[in-house]
C-alpha positions as MATLAB code, in Angstrom:
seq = 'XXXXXXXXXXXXXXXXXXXXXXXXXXXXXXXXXXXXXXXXXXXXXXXXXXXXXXXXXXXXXXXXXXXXXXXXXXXXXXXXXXXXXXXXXXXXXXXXXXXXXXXXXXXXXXXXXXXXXXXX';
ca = [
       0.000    0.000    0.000;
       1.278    3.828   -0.832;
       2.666    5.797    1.949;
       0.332    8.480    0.610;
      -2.842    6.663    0.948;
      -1.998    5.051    4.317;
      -1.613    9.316    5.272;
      -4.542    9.858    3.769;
      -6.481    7.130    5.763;
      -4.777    8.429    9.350;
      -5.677   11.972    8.549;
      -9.055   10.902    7.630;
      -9.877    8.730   10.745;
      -7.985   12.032   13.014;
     -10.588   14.219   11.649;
     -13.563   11.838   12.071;
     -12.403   11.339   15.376;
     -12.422   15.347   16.640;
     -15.979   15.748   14.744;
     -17.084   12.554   16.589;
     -15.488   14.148   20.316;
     -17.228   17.461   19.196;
     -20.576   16.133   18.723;
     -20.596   14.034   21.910;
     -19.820   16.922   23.645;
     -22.139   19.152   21.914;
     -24.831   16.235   22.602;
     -23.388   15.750   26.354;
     -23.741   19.622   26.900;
     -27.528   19.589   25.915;
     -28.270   16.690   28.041;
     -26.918   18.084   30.594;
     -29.016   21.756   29.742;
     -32.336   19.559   29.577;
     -32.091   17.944   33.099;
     -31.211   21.379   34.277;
     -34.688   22.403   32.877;
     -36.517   19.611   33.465;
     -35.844   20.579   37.274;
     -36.162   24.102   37.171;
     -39.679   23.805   35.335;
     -40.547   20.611   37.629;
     -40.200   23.449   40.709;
     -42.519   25.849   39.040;
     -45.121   23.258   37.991;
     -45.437   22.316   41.615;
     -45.034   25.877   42.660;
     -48.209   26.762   40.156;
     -50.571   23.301   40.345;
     -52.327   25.223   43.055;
     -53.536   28.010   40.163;
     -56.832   27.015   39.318;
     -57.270   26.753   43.082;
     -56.066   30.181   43.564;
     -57.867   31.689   40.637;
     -61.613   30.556   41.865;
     -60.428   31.930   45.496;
     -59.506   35.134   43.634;
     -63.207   35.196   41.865;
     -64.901   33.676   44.976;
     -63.660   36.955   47.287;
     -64.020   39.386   44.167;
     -67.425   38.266   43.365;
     -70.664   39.618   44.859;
     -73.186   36.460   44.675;
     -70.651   33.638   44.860;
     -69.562   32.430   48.300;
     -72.498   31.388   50.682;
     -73.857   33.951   53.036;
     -75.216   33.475   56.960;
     -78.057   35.390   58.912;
     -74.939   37.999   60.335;
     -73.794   38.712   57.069;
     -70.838   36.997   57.124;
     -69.544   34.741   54.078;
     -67.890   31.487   54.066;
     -65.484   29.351   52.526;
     -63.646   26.174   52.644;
     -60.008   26.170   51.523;
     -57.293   23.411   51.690;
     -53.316   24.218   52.413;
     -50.347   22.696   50.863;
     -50.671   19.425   53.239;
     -54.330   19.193   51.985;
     -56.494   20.099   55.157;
     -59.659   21.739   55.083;
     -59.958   25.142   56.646;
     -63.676   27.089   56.928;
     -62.863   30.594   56.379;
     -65.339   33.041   57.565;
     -65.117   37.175   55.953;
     -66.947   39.676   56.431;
     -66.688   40.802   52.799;
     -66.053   44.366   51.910;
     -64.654   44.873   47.642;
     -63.755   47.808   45.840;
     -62.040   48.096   42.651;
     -58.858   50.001   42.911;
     -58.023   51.973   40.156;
     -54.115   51.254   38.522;
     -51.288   52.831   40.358;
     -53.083   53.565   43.515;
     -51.893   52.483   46.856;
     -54.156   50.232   49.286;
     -52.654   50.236   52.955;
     -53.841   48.754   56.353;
     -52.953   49.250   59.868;
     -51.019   46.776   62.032;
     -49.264   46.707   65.359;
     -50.432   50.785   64.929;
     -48.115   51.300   61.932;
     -49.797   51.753   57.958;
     -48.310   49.473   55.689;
     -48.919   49.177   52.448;
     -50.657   46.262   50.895;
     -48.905   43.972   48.556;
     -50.997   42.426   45.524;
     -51.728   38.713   46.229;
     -49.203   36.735   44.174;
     -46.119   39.324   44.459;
];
């Protein structure tokens, strides 16, 4: 066999050999950037699977004829935490639409604080 074409054969199976190392890595590297997703959007799945829950609170305590109300005028409401137990909730419902931009603030302790949207 020429010394040429056994050259030619080594140089070939050199550079199939760094495109084959690049493309593991390459392949390796986005692997590695999936799992990394997979957990970061496994956290906010279970951080938002209580949504649907939260969003018929929201319209339950917005609403005017939705929640159940007794002979004192107070309303009720059954609500389950994290660890799934059932709470009765009992409010004495006051709503009013706020207007953008405006401020909303309560007193505790005797200090005004401000009130921070639900879900900030």
């Amino acid at each position: 066999m020429p010394e040429w074409f056994e050259m030619s054969v080594v140089i070939a199976f050199a550079i199939a050999a760094v495109f084959f190392f690049a493309k593991y890595r390459e392949t390796a590297t986005a692997l590695h950037e999936c799992e990394r997703m997979k957990k970061r959007l496994s956290g906010d799945l279970d951080r938002y699977r209580d949504v649907p829950r939260l969003r018929a609170l929201r319209d339950a305590l917005i609403s005017t004829d939705q929640l159940p109300v007794d002979d004192d005028g107070r309303e009720h409401l059954l609500v389950r935490d994290s660890e799934r137990q059932l709470y009765h909730v009992t409010l004495g419902h006051q709503a009013q639409a706020v207007s953008e931009g405006q401020e909303v603030t309560y007193r505790r302790d005797g200090i005004e604080r401000l009130l921070q949207e639900l879900g900030d």
